[in-house]
N, C-alpha and C positions, 0 to 999 in steps of 0.2 A: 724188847726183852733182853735183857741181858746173857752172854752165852754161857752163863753156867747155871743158871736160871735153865735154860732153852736145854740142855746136857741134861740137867736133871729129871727132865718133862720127860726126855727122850728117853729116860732110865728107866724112869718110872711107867713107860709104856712099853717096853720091852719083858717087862716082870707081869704085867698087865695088872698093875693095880690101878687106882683111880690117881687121876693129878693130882685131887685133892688131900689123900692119903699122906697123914704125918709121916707114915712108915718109909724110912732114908735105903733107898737101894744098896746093895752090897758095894765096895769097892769096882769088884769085876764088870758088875753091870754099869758103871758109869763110865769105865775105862770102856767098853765096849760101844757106848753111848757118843764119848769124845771122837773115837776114832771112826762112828757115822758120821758124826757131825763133820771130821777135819776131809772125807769122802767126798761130801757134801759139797762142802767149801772150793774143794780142786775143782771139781765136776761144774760149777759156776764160776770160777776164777776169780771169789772173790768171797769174806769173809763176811762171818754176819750181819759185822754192822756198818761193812760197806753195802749189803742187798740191803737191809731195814733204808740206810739213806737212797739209795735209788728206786727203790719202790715209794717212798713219803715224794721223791720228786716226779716220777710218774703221775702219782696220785693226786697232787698240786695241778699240773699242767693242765688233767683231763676233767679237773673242777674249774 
């Protein structure tokens, strides 16, 4: 998934609407969204889509 894709998801559950809701979160809420995400990222030391590639190789290994 991509991270603004993945930022939006994260917007849109903080509003509590559904994911699949057309309805685009306010500004504030996506800014508050990014700066879970960029949280996130510190706290694992490493950015989204470096976790997406090391989990897809975790994943490989234990198949």
């Amino acid at each position: 998934m991509e991270r603004s894709k993945l930022v939006l998801q994260m917007a849109k559950a903080f509003v509590g609407e559904s994911m699949m809701d057309p309805i685009e979160p306010d500004e504030t809420t996506r800014q508050r969204a990014e700066q879970a995400l960029e949280r996130i990222e510190r706290y694992l030391g490493a950015d989204v889509e470096e976790a997406r590639d090391i989990l897809a190789r975790v994943m490989e290994d234990v198949s």
